[in-house]
Backbone as numpy.savetxt, mean C-alpha at the origin, in Angstrom:
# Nx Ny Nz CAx CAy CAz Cx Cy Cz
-23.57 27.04 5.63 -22.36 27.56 6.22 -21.67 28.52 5.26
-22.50 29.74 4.72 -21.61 30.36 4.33 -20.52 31.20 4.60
-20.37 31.19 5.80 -19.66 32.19 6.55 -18.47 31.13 6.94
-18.63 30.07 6.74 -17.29 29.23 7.42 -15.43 29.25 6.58
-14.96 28.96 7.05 -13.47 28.89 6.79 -13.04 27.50 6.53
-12.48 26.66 5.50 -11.98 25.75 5.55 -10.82 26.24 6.14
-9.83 25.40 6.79 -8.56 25.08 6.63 -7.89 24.26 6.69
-6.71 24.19 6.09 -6.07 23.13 5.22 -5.45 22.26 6.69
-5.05 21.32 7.42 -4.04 21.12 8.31 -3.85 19.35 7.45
-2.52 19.41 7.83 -1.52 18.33 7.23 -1.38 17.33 8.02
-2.35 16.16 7.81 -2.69 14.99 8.98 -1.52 14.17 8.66
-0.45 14.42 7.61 0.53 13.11 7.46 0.02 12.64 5.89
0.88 11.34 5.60 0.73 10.48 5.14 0.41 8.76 5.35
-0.56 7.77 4.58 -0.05 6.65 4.59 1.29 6.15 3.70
2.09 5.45 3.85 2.94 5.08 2.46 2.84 3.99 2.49
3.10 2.92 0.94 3.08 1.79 0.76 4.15 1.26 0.34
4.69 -0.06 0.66 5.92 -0.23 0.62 6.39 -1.49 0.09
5.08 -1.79 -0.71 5.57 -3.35 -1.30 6.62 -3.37 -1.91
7.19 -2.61 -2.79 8.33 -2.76 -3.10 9.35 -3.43 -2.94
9.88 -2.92 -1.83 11.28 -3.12 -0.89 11.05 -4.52 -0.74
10.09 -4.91 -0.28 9.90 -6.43 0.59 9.79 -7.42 -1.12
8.92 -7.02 -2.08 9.08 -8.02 -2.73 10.51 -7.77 -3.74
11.20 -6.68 -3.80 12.58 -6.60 -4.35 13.63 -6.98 -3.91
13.56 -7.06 -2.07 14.33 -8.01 -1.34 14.44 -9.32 -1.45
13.33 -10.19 -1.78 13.21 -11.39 -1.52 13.01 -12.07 -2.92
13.46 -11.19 -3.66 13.44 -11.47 -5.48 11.76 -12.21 -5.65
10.70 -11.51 -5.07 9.48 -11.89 -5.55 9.09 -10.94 -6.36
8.49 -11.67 -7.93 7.87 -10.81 -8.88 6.27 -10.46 -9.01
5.87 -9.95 -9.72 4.34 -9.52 -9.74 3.99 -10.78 -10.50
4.64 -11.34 -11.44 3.93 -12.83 -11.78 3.94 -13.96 -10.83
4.65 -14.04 -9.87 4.46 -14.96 -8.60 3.43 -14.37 -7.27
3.18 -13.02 -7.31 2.21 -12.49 -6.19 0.94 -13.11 -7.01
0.67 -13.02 -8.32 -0.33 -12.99 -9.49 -0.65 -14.51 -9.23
-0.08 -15.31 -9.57 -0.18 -16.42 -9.00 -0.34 -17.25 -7.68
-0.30 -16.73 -6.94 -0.15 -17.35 -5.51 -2.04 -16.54 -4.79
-1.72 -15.45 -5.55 -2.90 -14.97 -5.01 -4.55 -14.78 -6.18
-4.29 -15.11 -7.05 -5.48 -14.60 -8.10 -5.53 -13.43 -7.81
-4.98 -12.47 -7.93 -5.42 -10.59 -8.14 -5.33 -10.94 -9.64
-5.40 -9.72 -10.15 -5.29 -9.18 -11.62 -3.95 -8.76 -11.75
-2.93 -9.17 -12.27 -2.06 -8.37 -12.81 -1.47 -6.52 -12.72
-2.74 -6.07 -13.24 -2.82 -4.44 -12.82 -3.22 -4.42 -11.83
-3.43 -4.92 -10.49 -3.91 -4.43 -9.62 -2.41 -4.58 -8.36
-2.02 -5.61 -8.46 -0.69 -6.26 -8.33 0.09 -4.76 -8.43
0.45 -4.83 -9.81 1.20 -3.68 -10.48 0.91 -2.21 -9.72
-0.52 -2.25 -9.58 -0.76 -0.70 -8.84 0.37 -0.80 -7.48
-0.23 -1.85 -6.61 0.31 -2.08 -5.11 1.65 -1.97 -5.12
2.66 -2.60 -6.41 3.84 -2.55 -6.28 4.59 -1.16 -6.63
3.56 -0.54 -7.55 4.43 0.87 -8.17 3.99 2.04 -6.55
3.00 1.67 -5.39 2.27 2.34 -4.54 1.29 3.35 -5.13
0.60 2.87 -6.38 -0.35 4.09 -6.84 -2.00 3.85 -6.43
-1.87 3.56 -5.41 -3.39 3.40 -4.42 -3.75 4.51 -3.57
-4.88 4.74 -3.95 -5.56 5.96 -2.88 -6.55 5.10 -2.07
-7.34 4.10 -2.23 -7.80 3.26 -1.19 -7.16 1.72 -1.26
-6.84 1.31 0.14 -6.69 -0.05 0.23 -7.39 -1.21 0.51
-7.72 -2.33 -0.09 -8.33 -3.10 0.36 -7.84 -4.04 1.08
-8.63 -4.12 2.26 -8.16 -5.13 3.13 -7.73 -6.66 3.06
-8.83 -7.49 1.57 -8.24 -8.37 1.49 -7.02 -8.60 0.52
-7.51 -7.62 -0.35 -5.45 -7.57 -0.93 -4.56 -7.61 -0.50
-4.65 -6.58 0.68 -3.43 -6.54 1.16 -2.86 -7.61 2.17
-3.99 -8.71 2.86 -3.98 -9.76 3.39 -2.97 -10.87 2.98
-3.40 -10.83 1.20 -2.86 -11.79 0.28 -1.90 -11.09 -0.27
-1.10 -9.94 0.11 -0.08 -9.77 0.07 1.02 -9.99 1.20
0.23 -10.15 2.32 0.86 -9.71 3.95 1.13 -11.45 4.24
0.37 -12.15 3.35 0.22 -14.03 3.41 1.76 -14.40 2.28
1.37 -13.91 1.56 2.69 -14.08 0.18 4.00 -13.68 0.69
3.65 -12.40 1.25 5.98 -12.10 1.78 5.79 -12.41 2.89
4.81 -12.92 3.23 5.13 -13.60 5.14 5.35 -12.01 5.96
4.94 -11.57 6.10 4.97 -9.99 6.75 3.66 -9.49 7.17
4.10 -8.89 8.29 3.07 -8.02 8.61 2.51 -6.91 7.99
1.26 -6.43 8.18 0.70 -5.18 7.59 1.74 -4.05 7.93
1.83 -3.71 9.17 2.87 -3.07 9.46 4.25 -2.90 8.76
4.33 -3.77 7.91 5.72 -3.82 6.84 5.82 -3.37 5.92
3.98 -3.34 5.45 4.18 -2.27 4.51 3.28 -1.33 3.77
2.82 -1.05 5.24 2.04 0.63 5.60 2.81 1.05 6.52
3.31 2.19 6.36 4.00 3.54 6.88 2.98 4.49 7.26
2.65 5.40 8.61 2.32 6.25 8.87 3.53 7.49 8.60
3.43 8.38 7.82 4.49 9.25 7.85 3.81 10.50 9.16
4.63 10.85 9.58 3.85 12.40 10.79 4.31 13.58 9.58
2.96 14.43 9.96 3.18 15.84 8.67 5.09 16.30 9.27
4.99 17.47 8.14 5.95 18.06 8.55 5.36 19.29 9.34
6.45 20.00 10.30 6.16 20.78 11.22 6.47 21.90 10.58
């Protein structure tokens, strides 16, 4: 395809939002760490949102720990127009 054109179009974002939910409910990364066996840094990634892929069962044993749905804290953002 040398003749082809990429172009760029702006599908959105996911966002992650552990934050809010475990800063609301005064849960720390040493009680997610515990309740769930992750690693520490991996914990830490999910809470600062520095993930480019998610794993499904992490986020399970996160969605089990604040009692919340997935939906609570994955965000579809829509691009901007």
């Amino acid at each position: 395809m040398e003749n082809s054109i990429i172009i760029y179009r702006d599908y959105g974002n996911i966002k992650l939002d552990i934050k809010s939910i475990m800063d609301k409910n005064n849960i720390s990364i040493s009680h997610i760490v515990k309740q769930t066996g992750l690693h520490h840094r991996v914990v830490r990634k999910y809470y600062e949102g520095n993930i480019t892929r998610y794993d499904k069962e992490v986020l399970s044993k996160f969605c089990f720990v604040l009692n919340c749905d997935l939906s609570d804290i994955l965000k579809y953002q829509k691009p901007d127009k």
